[in-house]
C-alpha positions as CSV (number, residue, x, y, z in Angstrom):
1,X,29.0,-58.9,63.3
2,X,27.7,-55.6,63.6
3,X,24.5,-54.7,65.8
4,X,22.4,-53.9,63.6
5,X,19.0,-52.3,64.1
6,X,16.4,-52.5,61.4
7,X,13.2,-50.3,61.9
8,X,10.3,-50.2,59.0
9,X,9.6,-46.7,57.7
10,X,6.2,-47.6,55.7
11,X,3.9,-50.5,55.4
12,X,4.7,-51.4,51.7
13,X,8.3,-50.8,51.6
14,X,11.4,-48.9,53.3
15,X,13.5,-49.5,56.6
16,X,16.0,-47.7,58.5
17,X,18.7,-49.8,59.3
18,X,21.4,-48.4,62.0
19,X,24.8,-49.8,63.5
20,X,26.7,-50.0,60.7
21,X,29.5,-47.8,59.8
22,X,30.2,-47.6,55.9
23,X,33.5,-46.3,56.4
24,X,34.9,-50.0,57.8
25,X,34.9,-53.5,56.0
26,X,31.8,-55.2,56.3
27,X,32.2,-58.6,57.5
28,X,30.1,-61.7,56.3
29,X,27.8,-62.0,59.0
30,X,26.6,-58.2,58.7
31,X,26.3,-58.2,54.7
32,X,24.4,-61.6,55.1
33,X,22.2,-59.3,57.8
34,X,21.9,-56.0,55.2
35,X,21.4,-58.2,52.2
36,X,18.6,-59.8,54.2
37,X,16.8,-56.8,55.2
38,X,17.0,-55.6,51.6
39,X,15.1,-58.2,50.5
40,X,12.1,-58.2,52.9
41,X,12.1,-54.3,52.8
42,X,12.9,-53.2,48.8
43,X,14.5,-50.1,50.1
44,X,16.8,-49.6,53.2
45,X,17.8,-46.3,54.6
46,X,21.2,-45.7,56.4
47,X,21.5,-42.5,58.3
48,X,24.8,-40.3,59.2
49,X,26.9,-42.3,57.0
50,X,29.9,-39.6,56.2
51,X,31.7,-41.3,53.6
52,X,34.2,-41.1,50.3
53,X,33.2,-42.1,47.4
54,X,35.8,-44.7,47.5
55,X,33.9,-46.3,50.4
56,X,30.6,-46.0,48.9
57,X,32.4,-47.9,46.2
58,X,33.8,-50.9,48.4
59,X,30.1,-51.1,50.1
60,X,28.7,-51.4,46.8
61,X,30.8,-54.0,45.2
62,X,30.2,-55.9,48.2
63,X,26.7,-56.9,46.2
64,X,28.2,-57.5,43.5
65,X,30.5,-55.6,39.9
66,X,29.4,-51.8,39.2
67,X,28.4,-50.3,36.2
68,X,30.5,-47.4,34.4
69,X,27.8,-44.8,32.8
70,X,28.1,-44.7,29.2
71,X,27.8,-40.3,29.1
72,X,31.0,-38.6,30.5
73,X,28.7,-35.6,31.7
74,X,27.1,-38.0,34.3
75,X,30.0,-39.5,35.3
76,X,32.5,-38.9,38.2
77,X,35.7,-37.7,36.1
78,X,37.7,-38.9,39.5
79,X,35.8,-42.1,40.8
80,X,33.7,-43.3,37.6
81,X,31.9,-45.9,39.5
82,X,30.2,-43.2,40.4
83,X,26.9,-41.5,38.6
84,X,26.6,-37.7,39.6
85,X,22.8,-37.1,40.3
86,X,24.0,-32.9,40.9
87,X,23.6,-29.8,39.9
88,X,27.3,-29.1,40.8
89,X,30.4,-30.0,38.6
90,X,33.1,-32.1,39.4
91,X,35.3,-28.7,40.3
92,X,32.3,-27.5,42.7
93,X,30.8,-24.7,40.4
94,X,26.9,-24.9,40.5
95,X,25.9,-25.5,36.6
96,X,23.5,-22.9,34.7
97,X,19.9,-24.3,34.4
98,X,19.9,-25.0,31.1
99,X,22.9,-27.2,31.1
100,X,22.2,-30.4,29.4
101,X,22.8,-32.6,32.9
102,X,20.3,-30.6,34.7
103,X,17.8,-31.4,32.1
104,X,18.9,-35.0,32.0
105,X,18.9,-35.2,36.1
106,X,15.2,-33.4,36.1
107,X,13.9,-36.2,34.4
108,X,14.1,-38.0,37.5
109,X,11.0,-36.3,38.6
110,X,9.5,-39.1,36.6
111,X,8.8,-42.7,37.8
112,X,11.7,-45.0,36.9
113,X,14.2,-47.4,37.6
114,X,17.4,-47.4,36.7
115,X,19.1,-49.0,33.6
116,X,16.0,-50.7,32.6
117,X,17.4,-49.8,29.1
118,X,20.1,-52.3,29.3
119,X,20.1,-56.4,28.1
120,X,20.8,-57.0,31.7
121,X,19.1,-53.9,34.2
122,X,21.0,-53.1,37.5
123,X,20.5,-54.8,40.2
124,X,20.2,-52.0,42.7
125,X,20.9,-48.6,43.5
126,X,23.2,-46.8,46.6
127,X,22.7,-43.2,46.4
128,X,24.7,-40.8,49.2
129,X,22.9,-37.4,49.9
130,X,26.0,-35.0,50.4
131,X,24.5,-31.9,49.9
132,X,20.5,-31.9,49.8
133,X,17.6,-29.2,49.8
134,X,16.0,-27.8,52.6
135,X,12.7,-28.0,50.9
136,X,11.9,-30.2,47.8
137,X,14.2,-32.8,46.6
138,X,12.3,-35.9,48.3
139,X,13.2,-39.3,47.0
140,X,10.0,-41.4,46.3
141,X,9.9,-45.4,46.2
142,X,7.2,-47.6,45.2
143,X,6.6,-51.1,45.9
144,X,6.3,-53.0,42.2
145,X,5.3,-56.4,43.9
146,X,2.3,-54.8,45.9
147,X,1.5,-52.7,42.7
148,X,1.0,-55.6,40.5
149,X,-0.8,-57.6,43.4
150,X,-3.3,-54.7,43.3
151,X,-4.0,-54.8,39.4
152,X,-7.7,-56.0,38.4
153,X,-7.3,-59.3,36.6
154,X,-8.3,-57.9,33.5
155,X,-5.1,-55.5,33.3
156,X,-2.7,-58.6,35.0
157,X,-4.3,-60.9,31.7
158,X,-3.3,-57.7,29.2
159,X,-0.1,-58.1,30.4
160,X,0.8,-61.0,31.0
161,X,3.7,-62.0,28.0
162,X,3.8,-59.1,26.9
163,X,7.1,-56.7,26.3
164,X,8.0,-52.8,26.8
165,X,10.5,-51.1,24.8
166,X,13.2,-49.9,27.1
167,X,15.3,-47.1,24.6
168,X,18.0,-44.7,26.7
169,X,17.0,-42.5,23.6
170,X,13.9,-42.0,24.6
171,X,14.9,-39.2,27.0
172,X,15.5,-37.1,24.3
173,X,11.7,-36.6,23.7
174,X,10.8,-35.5,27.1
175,X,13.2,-32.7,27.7
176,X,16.0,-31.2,26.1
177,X,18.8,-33.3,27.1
178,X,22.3,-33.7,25.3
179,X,21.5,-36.0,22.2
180,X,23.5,-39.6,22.2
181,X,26.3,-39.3,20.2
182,X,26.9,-42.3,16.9
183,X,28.9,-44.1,19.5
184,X,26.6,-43.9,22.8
185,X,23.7,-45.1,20.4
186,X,25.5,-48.2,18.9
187,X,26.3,-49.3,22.8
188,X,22.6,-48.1,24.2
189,X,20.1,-49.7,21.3
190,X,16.7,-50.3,22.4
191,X,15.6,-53.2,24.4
192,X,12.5,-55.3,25.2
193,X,11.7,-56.5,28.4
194,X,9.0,-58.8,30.0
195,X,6.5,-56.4,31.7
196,X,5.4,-59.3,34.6
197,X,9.0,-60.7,35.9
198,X,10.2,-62.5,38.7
199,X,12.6,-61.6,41.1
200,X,15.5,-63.7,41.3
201,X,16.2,-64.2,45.2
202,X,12.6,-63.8,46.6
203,X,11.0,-65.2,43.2
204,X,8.0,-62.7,43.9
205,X,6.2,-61.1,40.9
206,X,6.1,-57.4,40.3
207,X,4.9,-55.4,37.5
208,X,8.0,-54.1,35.9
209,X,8.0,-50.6,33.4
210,X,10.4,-47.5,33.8
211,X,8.0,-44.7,32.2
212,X,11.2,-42.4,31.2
213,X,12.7,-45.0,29.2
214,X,9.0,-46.7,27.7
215,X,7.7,-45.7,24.1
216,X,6.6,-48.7,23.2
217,X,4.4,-52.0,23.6
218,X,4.7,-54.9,21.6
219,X,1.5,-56.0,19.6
220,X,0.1,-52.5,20.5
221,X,-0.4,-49.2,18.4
222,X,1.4,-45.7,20.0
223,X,-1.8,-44.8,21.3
224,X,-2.7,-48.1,22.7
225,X,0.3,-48.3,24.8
226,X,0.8,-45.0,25.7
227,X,-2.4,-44.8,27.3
228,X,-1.8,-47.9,29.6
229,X,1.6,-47.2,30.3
230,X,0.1,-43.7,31.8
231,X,-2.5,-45.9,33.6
232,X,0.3,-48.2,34.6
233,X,2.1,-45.7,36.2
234,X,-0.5,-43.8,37.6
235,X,-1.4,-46.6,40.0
236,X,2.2,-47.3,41.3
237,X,2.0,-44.1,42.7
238,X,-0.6,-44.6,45.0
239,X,-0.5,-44.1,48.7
240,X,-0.3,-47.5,49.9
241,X,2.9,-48.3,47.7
242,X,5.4,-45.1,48.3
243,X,7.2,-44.7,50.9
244,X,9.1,-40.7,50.7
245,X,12.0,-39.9,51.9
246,X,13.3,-36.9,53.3
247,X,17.0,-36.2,53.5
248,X,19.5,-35.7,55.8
249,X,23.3,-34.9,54.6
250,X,24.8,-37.5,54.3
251,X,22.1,-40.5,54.5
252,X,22.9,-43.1,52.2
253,X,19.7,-45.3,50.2
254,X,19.5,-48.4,49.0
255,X,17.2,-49.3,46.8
256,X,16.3,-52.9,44.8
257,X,15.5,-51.9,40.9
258,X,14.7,-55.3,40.7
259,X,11.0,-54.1,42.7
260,X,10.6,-51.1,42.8
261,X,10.4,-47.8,41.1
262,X,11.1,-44.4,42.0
263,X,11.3,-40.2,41.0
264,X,12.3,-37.3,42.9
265,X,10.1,-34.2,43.9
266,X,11.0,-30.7,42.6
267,X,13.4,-28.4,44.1
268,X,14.6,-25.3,43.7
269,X,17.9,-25.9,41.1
270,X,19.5,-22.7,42.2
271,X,20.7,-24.3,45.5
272,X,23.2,-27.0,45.8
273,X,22.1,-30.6,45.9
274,X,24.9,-33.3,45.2
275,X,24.1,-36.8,45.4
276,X,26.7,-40.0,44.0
277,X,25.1,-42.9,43.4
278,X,27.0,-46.4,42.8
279,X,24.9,-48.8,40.2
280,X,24.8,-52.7,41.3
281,X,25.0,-53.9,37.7
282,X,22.4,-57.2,37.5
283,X,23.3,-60.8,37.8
284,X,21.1,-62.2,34.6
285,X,18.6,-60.6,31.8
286,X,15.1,-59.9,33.4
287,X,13.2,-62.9,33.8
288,X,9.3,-63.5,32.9
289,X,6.8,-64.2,35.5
């Protein structure tokens, strides 16, 4: 087993876990340990991890299958376990601001968590920071278990059984991103989930929305649900429950979508940033708290 050393980054979430080396099999004992820390810590952080995206793959499917993206323009043409968060192409030519994926990737500046638009959400995320800005660019992470804790009881009860609309489509509204083709909208329909669910391993109860992907509350009018969506997200990303990081090339995050939202700061998109990310597809549909 690997020595590992696990040192918390934030109060609410977030730990930096060193002496492991992504590049070698991990053996039982040490994914036991990781898996583990993951759990008490929603987010783990693993520094000077100089990998291919072929490793990044094996670590990943050690948690369990990976999902293949649905848009070719996001996914790796060589490796397509992996999702391309970049504003640089698969041949290594920065793209013009007005491409279609930088509008899609900007959207991450928003509070979200990934494939919420799907029957069964991912599981979790592994993102490796290859290239990264100097200034902008930081990754934050909220703790949904501490966020729905802190909810008065009144907002808990005006949630409690109810359903979001989760709709991939939706991004369409908020920027000027490459419409779904026929075929991308007959495998991405919209999808309700339970806004209160329970985590499967630590059976915890978080509130759970992905504002990019919401338009919609069942039993409520546009306006209705809008406005405590806004509200809704607006308190996740308080203080006490984000914990920001900074990167370093090549760190590698790993983050439970399960718990936890998260968005990106600004940066400048005329300088290189290039970040692969390998999608833990889920075990089960989202379950009701």
């Amino acid at each position: 087993m690997s020595e590992l050393t696990i040192r918390p980054l934030h109060p609410a979430l977030g730990a930096e876990v060193t002496g492991i080396d992504f590049a070698a099999p991990m053996d039982d004992a040490t994914f036991a340990a990781v898996h583990a820390a993951w759990m008490e810590h929603l987010v783990l952080v693993f520094p000077n991890q100089a990998v291919t995206d072929d490793q990044h793959i094996a670590f990943a499917r050690r948690f369990g299958d990976l999902e293949i993206h649905h848009q070719d323009i996001i996914k790796s043409q060589a490796a397509p376990e992996i999702f391309r968060l970049s504003n640089v192409d698969d041949d290594g030519k920065m793209m013009p601001v007005d491409h279609p994926s930088i509008a899609q990737i900007s959207l991450a500046q928003r509070w979200h968590t990934d494939s919420s638009f799907r029957p069964v959400p991912a599981m979790g995320s592994i993102l490796h920071g290859l290239e990264v800005t100097d200034e902008g660019g930081v990754t934050c992470f909220t703790n949904m278990y501490d966020v729905y804790g802190a909810l008065d009881e009144g907002t808990q009860a005006r949630i409690a059984d109810r359903k979001a609309r989760h709709d991939f489509g939706h991004l369409a509204k908020l920027a000027p991103v490459k419409p779904l083709t026929a075929a991308e909208r007959r495998a991405m329909p919209p999808v309700w989930q339970p806004m209160v669910r329970r985590h499967p391993v630590t059976n915890r109860t978080s509130l759970y929305i992905s504002p990019i992907y919401n338009d919609a509350i069942m039993d409520m009018n546009e306006g209705e649900a809008m406005d405590l969506l806004a509200r809704l997200t607006e308190h996740a990303g308080r203080d006490e429950f984000v914990y920001r990081h900074v990167w370093s090339p090549d760190d590698i995050v790993m983050w439970d979508n399960r718990c936890t939202m998260h968005q990106v700061t600004p940066y400048d998109l005329s300088r290189r940033r290039i970040m692969h990310r390998a999608t833990v597809m889920g075990d089960g549909p989202v379950v009701a708290a």
